[in-house]
Each structure stands twice: as structure tokens, then as C-alpha cells.
C-alpha positions in Angstrom: 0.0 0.0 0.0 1.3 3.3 -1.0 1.6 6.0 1.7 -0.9 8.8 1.9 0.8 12.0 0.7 -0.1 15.2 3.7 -3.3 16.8 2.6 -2.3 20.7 1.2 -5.4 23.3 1.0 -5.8 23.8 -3.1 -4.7 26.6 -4.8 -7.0 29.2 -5.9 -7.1 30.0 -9.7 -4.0 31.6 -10.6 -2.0 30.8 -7.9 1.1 28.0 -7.8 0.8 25.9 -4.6 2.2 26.9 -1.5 6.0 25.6 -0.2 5.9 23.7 2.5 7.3 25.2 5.8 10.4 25.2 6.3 11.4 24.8 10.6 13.3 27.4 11.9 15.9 27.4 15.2 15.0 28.7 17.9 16.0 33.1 18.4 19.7 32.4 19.5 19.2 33.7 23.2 16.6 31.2 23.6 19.3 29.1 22.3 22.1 30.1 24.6 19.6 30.4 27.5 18.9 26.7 27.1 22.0 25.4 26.7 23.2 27.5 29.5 20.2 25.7 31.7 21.3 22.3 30.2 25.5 22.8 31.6 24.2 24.4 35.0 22.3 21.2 35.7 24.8 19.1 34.6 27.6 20.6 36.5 25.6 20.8 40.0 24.1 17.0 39.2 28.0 15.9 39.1 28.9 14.8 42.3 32.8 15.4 41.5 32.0 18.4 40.3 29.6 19.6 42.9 32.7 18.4 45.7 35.5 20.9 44.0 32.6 23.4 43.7 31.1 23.8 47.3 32.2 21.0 49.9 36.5 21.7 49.1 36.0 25.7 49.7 33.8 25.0 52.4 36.2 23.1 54.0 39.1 25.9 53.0 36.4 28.4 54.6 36.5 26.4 58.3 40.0 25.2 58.4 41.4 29.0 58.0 39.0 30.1 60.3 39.5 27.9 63.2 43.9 27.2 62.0 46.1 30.2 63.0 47.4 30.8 59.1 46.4 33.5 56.4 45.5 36.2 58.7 46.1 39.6 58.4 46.5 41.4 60.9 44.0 43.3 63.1 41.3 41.5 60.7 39.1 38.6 62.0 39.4 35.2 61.6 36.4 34.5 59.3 36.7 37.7 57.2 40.0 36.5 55.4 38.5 32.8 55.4 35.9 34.1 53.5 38.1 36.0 50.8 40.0 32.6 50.4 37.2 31.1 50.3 35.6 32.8 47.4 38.9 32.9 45.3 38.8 29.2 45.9 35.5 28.7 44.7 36.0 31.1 41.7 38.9 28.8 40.6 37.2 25.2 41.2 33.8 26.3 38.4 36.0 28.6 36.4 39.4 26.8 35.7 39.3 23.2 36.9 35.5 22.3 36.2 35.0 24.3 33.1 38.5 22.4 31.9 37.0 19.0 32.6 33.8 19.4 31.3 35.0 20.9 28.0 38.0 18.2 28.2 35.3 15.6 27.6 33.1 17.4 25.6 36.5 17.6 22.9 36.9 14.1 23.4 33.2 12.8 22.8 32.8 14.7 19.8 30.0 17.3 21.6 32.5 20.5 20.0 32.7 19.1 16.6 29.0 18.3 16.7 28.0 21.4 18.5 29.6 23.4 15.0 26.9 22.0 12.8 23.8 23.0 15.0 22.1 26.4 14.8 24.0 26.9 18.6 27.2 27.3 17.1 30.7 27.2 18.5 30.0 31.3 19.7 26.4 30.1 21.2 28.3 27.1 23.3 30.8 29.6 24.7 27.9 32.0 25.7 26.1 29.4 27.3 29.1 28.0 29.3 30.1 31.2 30.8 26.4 32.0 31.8 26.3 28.6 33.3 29.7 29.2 35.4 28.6 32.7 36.5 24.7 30.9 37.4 27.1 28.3 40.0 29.3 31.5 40.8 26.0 32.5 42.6 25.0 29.2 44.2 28.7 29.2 45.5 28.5 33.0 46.8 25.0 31.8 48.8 25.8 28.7 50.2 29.4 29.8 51.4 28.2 33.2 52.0 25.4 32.2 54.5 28.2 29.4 56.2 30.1 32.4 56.6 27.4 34.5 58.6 26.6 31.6 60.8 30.2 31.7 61.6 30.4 35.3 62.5 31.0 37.3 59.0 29.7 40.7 58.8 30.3 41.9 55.4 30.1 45.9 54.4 28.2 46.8 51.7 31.0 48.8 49.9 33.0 45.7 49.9 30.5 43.3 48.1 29.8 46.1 45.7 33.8 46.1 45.2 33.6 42.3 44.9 31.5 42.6 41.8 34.0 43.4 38.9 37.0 41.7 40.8 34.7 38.5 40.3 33.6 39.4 36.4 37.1 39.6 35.7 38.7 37.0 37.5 36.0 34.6 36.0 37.3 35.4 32.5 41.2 35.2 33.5 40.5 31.7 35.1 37.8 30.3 32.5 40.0 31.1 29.7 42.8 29.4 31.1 40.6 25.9 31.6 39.3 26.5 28.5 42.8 26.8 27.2 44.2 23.6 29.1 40.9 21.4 27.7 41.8 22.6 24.8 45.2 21.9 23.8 45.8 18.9 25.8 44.6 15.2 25.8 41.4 14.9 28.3 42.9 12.4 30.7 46.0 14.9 30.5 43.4 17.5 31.5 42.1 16.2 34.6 45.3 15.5 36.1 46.6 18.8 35.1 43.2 21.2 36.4 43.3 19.7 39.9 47.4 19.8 39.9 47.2 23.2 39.5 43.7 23.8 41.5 45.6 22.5 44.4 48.8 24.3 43.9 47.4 27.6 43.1 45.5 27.5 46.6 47.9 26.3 48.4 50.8 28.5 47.4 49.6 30.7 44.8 48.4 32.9 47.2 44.8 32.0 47.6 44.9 30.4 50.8 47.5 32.6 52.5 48.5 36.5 51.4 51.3 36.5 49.5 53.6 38.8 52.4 54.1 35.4 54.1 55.4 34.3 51.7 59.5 34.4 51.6 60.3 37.4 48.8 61.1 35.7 46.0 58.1 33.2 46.2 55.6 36.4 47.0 57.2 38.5 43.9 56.2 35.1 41.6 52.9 34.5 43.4 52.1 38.1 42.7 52.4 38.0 38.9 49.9 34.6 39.0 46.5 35.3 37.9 45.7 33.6 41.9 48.1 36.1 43.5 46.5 39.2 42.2 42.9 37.3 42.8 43.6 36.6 46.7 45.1 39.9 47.1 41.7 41.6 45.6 39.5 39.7 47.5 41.2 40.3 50.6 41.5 43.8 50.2 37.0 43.3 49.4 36.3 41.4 52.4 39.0 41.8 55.0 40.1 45.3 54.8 43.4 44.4 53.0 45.3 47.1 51.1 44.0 47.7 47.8 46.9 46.8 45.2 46.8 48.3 41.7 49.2 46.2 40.2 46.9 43.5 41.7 44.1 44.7 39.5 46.7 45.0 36.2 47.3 41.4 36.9 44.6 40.1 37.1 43.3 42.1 33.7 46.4 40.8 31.6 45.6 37.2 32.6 42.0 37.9 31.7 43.1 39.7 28.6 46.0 37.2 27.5 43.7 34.4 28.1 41.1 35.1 25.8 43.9 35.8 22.6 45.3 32.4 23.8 42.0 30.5 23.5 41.1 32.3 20.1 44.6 31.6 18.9 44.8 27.9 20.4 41.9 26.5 21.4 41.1 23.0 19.5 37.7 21.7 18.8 38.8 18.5 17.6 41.2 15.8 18.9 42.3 15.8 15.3 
């Protein structure tokens, strides 16, 4: 039996038949919107990913506040815990999750795919960085209110201050994981995100201003994209001394970042 062909209305006199419709995509910010909604839930369903996002800075938030170490002087325990602890939780979504998650994506074939689909390769980025900044504000809640409950009092001017240090170091930091998911292999990418996760809290002045630091380990933690961070956020939330050259830093990684990932980053594994 031969199949039924769809019913058209008829033509009136004179006129050829109408074309067929033709689907259309989506407007692209519904696009990016969605695909944004899709990586959020996929990052906070991991529960790797949700660990390096909330539970390790958590942890970095408690330890400095209750361990003698990366005070500064005259300022309270929790308030340079909480700068820490935000620079930490900045690094683990921007750098080493985002590096991961686009690590695998390269290897599984999502990038090359994701070139062929009304999305686009500029539609994925947008919706990865509005998916990092949507868990930038989960992590700012749920460590912010741990924070009160252990005595934080934030001013007002510093939060407000907080805002563009954040913007920008979630642009130095993402383009750098983008970067490392990018030009390496992906197992070589997961090793290599948490390596330097781990060291850049520890000793790249995250975790501990970079004065304690003896002078020629301070001067190179200073020109790191986590030196300048640390310093900023401090200098937010604890009443640390504002550092230009800080800022500078911190807008060269951001800026040098970006050329790099334009200049470098792969789509392929070919």
C-alpha cells in the first residue's frame, strides 16, 4: 500500500501551490539560555564536580578560620577565610570544572558536533560562561550564608567592590581551563586542572597572602592570575590594602587568556 501523501489546501485559480514550511531554530538567546540551563544542571548534578565546587571551599572556609594561618593582621578570623574562600570557589567552576567538562566534551565529539547546530561554537561559549557565573552564585549563597553563621559581617561597599574583581577573574580563570581542555589530551586534563587547582590554593596565594610568603616566592605569586585574585578579594572582604598592580594582573591574565583560547583553542582531537 502506498503512503498517503499530507493533505495541502488547493490553490485558488491563478496561484502556484504553496512551499511547504520550512522549521526554523529557535532566536539564539533562547538558544544560549537553554543550553546554558542544560551545563548548570549538569555541573551541580555531578557529584565530582559539585565536591571541588562547594564541599573543598567549604572546607578551605572552616579550616582558615579555626587554624592560626592566612591572617592579616588586626582583621578577623572568618573575614579573610571568606576571601579565600571565594577565590577558591572562583577557581574550582571557572578553571578546573570548566577544563574537565570541556575536556570531555573535545573528546566525545559534543565541539565538533555542536559546530553543525544552529548553537554554534560562539552560542556554546555563551552558554558555558552563563552557566559558570549561574554556580558562581550558588557558591556565593551557600558559602556566603556558612560564613554568617560563623560570624562574618560583610560591608556593603565591599560586596559592591567584589562585583568586577569576580567578572574579571572569571574570564582570566575560565580562559585558562578553556585553554588547558583545549590543547591537551582529556585524561591529561584532569590530572593537570586539579594539579594546578591545588597548587594555586595552596601556594599561589589564595589560601595565604602573598607577604608570608618568603620574597622571592611572593614576587612570583604576585604576577599569578591567583596572587592578584587573593590579594583583591582580601583587600574586598578583609580590609586588605588595595593593590593596583593586583588589579593589572589580574586584567592581563584575563586579557591574555582570551587571545590564547582564540589563537589555540582546538575543537577536535584531530
Amino acid at each position: 500500500m502506498s503512503a498517503t501523501p499530507p493533505s495541502t489546501s488547493p490553490a485558488a485559480p491563478g496561484e502556484s501551490p504553496a512551499a511547504p514550511r520550512v522549521p526554523r531554530p529557535a532566536p539564539a538567546l533562547r538558544r544560549i539560555l537553554s543550553h546554558a540551563r542544560l551545563e548548570t544542571c549538569v555541573l551541580l548534578s555531578n557529584g565530582e564536580q559539585l565536591m571541588v565546587a562547594i564541599a573543598l571551599p567549604a572546607m578551605v572556609m572552616v579550616g582558615l578560620w579555626l587554624l592560626p594561618v592566612g591572617r592579616l593582621e588586626g582583621t578577623p578570623a572568618i573575614d579573610t577565610a571568606v576571601a579565600a574562600t571565594f577565590a577558591t570557589a572562583l577557581i574550582s567552576t571557572s578553571f578546573t570544572s570548566q577544563a574537565i567538562m570541556t575536556g570531555f566534551d573535545r573528546r566525545n565529539g559534543v565541539l565538533r558536533w555542536i559546530a553543525t547546530t544552529p548553537l554554534g561554537r560562539s552560542g556554546y561559549l555563551a552558554g558555558k560562561i552563563l552557566a559558570t557565573l549561574a554556580t558562581h552564585v550558588l557558591q556565593v549563597v551557600v558559602l556566603g550564608v556558612l560564613g554568617l553563621v560563623l560570624g562574618w559581617r560583610p560591608e556593603i561597599v565591599g560586596l559592591l567592590a567584589l562585583v568586577p574583581v569576580w567578572l574579571v577573574g572569571t574570564v582570566a580563570f575560565g580562559a585558562l581551563g578553556l585553554l588547558v581542555a583545549g590543547l591537551l589530551r582529556t585524561e591529561a586534563v584532569l590530572a593537570v586542572a586539579n594539579l594546578v587547582f591545588v597548587l594555586l590554593v595552596a601556594v599561589g596565594g589564595v589560601a595565604f597572602p602573598t607577604t608570608s610568603f618568603p620574597r622571592i616566592l611572593g614576587g612570583l605569586a604576585d604576577l599569578l592570575p591567583s596572587g592578584a585574585l587573593g590579594e583583591l578579594m582580601r583587600a574586598c572582604l578583609a580590609g586588605g590594602p588595595f593593590s593596583p598592580g593586583s588589579a593589572v594582573v589580574l586584567l592581563l591574565w584575563a586579557a591574555a587568556g582570551v587571545a590564547a583560547v582564540v589563537r589555540w583553542f582546538r575543537w577536535t582531537d584531530a
